[in-house]
C-alpha positions as CSV (number, residue, x, y, z in Angstrom):
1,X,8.4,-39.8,-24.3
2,X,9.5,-37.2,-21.8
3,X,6.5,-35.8,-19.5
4,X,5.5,-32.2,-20.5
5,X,5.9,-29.5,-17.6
6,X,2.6,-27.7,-16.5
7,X,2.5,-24.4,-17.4
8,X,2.6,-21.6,-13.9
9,X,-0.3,-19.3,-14.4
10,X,-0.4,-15.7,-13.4
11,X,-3.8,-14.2,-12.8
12,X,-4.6,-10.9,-12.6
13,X,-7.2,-9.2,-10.5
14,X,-8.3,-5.9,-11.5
15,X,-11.0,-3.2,-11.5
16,X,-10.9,0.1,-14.6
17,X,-7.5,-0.4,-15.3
18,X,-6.7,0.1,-19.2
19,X,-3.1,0.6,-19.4
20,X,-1.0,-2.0,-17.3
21,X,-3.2,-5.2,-17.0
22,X,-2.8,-5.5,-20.8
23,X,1.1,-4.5,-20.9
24,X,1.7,-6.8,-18.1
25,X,0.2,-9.8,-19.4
26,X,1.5,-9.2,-23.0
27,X,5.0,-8.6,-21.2
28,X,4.8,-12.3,-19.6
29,X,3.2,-13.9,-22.5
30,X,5.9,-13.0,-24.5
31,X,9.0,-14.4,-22.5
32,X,8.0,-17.9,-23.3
33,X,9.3,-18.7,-20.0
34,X,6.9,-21.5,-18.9
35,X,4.4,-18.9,-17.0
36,X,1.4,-17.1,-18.4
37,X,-0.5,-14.5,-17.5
38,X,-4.5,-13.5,-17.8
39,X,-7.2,-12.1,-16.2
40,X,-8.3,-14.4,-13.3
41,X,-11.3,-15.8,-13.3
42,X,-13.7,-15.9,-10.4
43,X,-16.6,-17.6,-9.3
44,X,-18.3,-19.3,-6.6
45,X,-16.1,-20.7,-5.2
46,X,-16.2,-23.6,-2.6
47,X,-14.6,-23.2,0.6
48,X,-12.2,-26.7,-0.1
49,X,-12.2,-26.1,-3.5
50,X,-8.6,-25.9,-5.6
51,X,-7.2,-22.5,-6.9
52,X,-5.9,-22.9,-10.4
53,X,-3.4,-20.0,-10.2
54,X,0.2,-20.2,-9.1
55,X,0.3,-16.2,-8.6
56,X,-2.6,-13.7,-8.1
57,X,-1.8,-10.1,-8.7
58,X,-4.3,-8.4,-6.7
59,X,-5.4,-4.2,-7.8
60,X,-8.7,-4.3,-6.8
61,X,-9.9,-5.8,-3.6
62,X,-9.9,-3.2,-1.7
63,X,-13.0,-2.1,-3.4
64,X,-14.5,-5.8,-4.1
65,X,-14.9,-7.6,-1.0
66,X,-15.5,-10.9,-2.8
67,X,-11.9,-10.3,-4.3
68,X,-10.5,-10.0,-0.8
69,X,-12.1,-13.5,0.4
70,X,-10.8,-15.7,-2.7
71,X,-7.8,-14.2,-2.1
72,X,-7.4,-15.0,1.6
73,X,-8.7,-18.4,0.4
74,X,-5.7,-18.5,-2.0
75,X,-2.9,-18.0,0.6
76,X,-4.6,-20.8,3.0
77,X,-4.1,-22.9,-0.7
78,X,-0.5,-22.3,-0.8
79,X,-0.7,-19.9,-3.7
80,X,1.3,-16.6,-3.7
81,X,-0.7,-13.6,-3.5
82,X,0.7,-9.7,-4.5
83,X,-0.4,-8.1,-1.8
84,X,-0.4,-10.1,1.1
85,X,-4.9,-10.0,1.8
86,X,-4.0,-11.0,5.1
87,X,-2.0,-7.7,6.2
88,X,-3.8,-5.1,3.7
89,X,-7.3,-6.1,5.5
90,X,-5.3,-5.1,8.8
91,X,-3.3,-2.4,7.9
92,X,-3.8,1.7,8.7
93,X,-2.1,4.9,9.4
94,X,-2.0,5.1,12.6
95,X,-0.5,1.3,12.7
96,X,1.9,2.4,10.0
97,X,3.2,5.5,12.1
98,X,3.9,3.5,14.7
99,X,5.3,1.0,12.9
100,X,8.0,2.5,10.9
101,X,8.9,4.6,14.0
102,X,10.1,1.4,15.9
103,X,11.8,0.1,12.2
104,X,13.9,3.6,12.8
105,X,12.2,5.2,9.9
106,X,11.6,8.9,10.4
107,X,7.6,9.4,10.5
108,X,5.9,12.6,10.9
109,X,3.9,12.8,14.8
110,X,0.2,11.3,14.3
111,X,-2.3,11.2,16.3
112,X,-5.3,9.4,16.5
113,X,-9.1,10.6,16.7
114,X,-11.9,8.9,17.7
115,X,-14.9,8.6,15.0
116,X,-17.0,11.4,14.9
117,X,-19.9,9.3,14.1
118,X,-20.9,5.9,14.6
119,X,-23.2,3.2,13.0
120,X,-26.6,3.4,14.3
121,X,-26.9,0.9,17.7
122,X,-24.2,2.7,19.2
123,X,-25.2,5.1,22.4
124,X,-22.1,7.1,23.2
125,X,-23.2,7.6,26.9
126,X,-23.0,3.6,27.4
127,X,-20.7,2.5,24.1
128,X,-18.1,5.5,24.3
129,X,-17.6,5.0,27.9
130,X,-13.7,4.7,27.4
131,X,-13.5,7.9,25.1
132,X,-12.4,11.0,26.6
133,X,-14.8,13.7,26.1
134,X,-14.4,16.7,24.6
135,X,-11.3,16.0,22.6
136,X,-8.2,17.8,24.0
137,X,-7.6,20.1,20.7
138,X,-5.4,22.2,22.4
139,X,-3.1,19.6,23.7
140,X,-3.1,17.7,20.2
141,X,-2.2,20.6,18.0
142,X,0.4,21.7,20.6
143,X,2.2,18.4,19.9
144,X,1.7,17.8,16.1
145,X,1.5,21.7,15.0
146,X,-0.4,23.8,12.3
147,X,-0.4,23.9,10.2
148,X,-1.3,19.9,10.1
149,X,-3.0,17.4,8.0
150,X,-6.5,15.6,8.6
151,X,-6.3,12.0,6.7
152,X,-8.4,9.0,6.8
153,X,-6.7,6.0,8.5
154,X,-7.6,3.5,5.6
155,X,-7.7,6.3,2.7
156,X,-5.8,6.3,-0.4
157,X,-5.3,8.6,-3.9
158,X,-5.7,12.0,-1.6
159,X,-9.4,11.1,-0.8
160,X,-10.2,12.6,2.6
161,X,-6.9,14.5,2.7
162,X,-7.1,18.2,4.9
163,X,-4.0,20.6,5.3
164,X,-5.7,22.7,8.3
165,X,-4.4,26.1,9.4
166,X,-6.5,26.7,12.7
167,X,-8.2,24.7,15.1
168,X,-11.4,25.8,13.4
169,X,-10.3,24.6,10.4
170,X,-9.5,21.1,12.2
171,X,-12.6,21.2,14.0
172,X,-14.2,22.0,10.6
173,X,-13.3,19.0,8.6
174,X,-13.3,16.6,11.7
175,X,-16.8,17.5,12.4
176,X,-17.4,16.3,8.6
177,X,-15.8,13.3,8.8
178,X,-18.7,11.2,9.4
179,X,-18.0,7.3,10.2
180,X,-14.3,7.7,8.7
181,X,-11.5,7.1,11.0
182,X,-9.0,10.3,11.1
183,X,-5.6,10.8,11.7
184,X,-4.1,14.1,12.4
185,X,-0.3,14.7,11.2
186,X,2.5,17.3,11.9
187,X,3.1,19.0,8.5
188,X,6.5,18.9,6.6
189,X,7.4,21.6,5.0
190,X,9.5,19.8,2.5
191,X,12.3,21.1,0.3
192,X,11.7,17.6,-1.9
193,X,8.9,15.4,-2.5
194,X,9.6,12.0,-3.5
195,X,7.6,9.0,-4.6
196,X,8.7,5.2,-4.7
197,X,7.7,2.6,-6.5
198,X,8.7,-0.9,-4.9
199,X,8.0,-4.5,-6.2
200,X,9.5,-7.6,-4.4
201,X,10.7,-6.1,-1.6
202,X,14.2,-4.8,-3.1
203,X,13.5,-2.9,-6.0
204,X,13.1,0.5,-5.8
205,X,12.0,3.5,-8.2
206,X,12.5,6.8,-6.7
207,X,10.7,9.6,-8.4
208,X,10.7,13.0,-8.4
209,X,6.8,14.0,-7.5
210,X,4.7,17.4,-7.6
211,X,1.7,16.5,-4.9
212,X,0.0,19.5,-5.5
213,X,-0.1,18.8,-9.2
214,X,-0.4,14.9,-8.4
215,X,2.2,14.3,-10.8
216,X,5.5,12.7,-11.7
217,X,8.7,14.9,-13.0
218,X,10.9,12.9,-15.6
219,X,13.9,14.0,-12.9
220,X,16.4,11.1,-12.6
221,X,19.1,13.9,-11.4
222,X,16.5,15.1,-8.4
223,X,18.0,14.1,-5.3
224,X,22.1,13.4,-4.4
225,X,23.3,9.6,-4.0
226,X,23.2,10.1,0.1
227,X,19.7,11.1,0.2
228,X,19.2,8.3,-2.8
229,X,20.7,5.6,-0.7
230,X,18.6,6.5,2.3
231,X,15.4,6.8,0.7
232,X,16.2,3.5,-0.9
233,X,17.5,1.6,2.0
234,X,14.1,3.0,4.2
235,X,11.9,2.1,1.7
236,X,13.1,-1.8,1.6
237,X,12.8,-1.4,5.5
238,X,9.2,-0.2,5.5
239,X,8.0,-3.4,2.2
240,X,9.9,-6.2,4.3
241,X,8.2,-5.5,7.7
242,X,4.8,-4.9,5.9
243,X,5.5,-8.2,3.6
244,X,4.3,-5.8,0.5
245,X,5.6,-7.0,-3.1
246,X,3.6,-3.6,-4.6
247,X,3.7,-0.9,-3.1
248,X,4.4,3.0,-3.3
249,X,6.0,5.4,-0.7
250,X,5.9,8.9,-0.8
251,X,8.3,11.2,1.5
252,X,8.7,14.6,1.9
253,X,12.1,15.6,2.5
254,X,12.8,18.2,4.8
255,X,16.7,19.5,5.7
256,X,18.1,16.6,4.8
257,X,15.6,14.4,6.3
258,X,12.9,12.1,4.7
259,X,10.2,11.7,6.3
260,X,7.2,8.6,5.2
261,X,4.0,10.1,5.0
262,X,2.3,7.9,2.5
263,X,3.6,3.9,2.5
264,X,0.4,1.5,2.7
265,X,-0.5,1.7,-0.9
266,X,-1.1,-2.1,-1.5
267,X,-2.1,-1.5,-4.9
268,X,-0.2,1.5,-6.3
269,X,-0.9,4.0,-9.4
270,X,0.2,2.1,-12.3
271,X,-1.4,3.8,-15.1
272,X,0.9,4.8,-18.3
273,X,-0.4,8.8,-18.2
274,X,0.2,8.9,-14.3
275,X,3.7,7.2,-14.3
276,X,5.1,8.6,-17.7
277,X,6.3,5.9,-20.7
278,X,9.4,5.2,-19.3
279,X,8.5,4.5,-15.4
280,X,5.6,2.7,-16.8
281,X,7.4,0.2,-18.9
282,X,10.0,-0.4,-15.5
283,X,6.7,-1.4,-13.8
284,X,6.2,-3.1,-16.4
285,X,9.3,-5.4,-16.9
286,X,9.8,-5.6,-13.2
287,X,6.5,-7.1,-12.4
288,X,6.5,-9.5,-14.9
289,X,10.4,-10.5,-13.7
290,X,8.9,-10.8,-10.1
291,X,5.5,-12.9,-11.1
292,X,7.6,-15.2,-13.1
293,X,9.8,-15.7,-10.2
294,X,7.3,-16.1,-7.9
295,X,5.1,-18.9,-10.0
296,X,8.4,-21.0,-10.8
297,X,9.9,-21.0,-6.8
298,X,6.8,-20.1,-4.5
299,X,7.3,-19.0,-1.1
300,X,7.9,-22.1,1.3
301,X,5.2,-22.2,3.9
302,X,5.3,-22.8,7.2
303,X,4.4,-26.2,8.8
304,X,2.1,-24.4,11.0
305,X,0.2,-21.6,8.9
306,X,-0.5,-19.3,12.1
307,X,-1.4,-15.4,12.6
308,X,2.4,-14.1,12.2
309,X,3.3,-15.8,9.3
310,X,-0.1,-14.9,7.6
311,X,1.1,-11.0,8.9
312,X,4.7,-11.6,8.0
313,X,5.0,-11.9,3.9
314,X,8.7,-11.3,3.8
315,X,11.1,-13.4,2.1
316,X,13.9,-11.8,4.5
């Protein structure tokens, strides 16, 4: 009697999503290729204790802390986890700006601001000691410009987002900021405006995008094959360093040139009404291709499961 194969199991960890958990599991399901897909499960869960999923799919941990551990947990278990927990715990702006400007992608000039408030225990005139005080405004804005953009370091979906025209305007919204780390960016004034989507570290979906509107355009004539190509090939640059398998890249193109403003989105817009139908079902199709993948020939891991390979996801 020939031995049966165990069946890989996906699990999916997710927060209000309505349109794509379903989709995607239905999407697996119905492939009858040896994997399936559901909503994973968690508990209390002991700290030697087994994971019972070959892939975990995670949308929400950001926002659920308890998520975050399992998932960390999961990794150390030899499972496969979408995103790395391990670099999306560590990653932010600031890092990202100087990260991609070392890959050779083209990043718009950050800087870096101290907190403008901090938890209570802190006494700035023995705990700030290495600030400089007052902030140089004058000095920052002469290098980035105005006008320029206030951000949150670790922000997402627009939240904490400030185009400011003056220094009084900076001051403004910095002096609101609160216990938020800012970044301040150079403004592009771009001719285009392009989001990515990118699963598994080599596919990309350019799309044409409206962020004042916050929206997709239905555009697959938008931008030339050169700027295409380059978008495409900076994108893959950008996943592979950050060892993302989800994630989506915005750029705002000016004279030719595309510069990342947006690319540490871990766990990316996938709802039908934002994407459109047909981008939707690509997420779709190409997340349950890359799941399946993943469950029947996991990632080897190293002999020695140190700090850098935790960091470094990428399959390159």
């Amino acid at each position: 009697m020939t031995k049966r194969t165990q069946q890989k199991r996906i699990g999916l960890v997710v927060g209000r999503e309505w349109s794509f958990p379903p989709a995607f599991i239905d999407e697996v399901n119905g492939r009858d290729a040896g994997v399936t897909a559901e909503f994973a499960t968690i508990g209390g869960t002991h700290h030697d204790g087994p994971v019972p999923y070959d892939v975990l799919i995670d949308r929400i941990s950001h926002e659920v802390p308890t998520y975050r551990s399992y998932l960390k947990h999961a990794v150390l278990q030899g499972r496969t986890v979408i995103n790395n927990p391990f670099m999306w715990t560590a990653d932010d702006k600031f890092f990202g700006a100087s990260l991609i400007t070392k890959l050779g992608v083209v990043s718009p000039r950050t800087v870096l601001l101290p907190n403008k408030d901090y938890v209570p225990g802190i006494v700035p005139s023995e705990s700030l000691r290495n600030l400089q005080y007052p902030l140089d405004w004058d000095g920052i804005l002469e290098y980035v410009g105005l006008p320029c953009v206030l951000k949150d370091a670790h922000g997402g979906g627009w939240k904490e987002v400030y185009i400011c025209r003056s220094k009084a305007e900076l001051i403004e919204h910095y002096n609101e900021s609160g216990l938020l780390t800012m970044i301040l960016q150079e403004f592009i004034d771009f001719d285009h405006f392009v989001r990515c989507i990118c699963l598994g570290q080599d596919e990309v979906l350019p799309i044409r995008y409206d962020p004042r509107a916050r929206a997709y355009i239905v555009d697959n004539e938008y931008m030339g094959p050169k700027l295409r190509e380059r978008v495409t090939k900076d994108c893959r640059t950008i996943v592979k360093a950050l060892g993302y398998d989800m994630n989506s890249i915005e750029f705002a193109v000016k004279d030719g040139v595309p510069y990342a403003i947006d690319f540490m989105n871990p766990a990316p817009d996938f709802d039908i009404n934002s994407l459109t139908p047909g981008y939707f079902q690509w997420v779709v199709s190409h997340m349950a291709d890359l799941s399946i993948a993943l469950a029947n020939d996991p990632r080897k891991q190293a002999e020695a499961l140190g700090w850098a390979a935790m960091f470094k996801a990428s399959r390159a």
